[in-house]
C-alpha angles and dihedrals in degrees: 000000000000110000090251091061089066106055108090094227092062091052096053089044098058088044079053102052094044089043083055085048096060090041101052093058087089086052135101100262090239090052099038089044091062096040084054094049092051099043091046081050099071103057090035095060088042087066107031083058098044090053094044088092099238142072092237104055093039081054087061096045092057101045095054078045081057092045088050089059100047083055091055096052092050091051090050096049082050090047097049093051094045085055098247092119128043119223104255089053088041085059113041090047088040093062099037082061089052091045084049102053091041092057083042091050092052099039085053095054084052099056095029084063 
């Protein structure tokens, strides 16, 4: 198991990503194509980052991971009000995404330090 497997917000993230995935089948290709690359973004920088060998690159990792998130949550919030998504799915992945950059937020303190 690679080191990046282990940490719980990679782990959230790639639910998330695959979670994204299901939803944007309802969605226009060019919509639902930008809303899947964020969201893979995120768990994809996260372990890129962890296996780049120091604290400062895996900080900056984390925080375009973060950035990725917070472009996620744009393009569901643009989704949902366009009616590609219905509520129950906006929220829950809504607040996945907010869970996410939190953890991201906090894991990157720790290795910015």
């Amino acid at each position: 198991m690679a080191r990046f497997e282990r940490l719980i917000v990679w782990q959230k993230a790639q639910d998330f990503a695959i979670a994204v995935d299901i939803v944007t089948r309802r969605m226009r290709a060019d919509a639902a194509s930008q809303l899947q690359r964020s969201a893979a973004s995120i768990p994809d920088n996260i372990a890129e980052g962890s296996e780049r060998g120091s604290a400062p690159q895996f900080a900056h990792f984390l925080a375009i991971a973060n950035g990725s998130c917070a472009e996620a949550q744009c393009q569901l919030r643009r989704a949902y009000a366009c009616g590609y998504i219905d509520r129950e799915a906006f929220l829950d992945l809504i607040d996945t995404a907010q869970q996410i950059g939190w953890m991201l937020g906090a894991l990157r303190r720790r290795w910015a330090s």
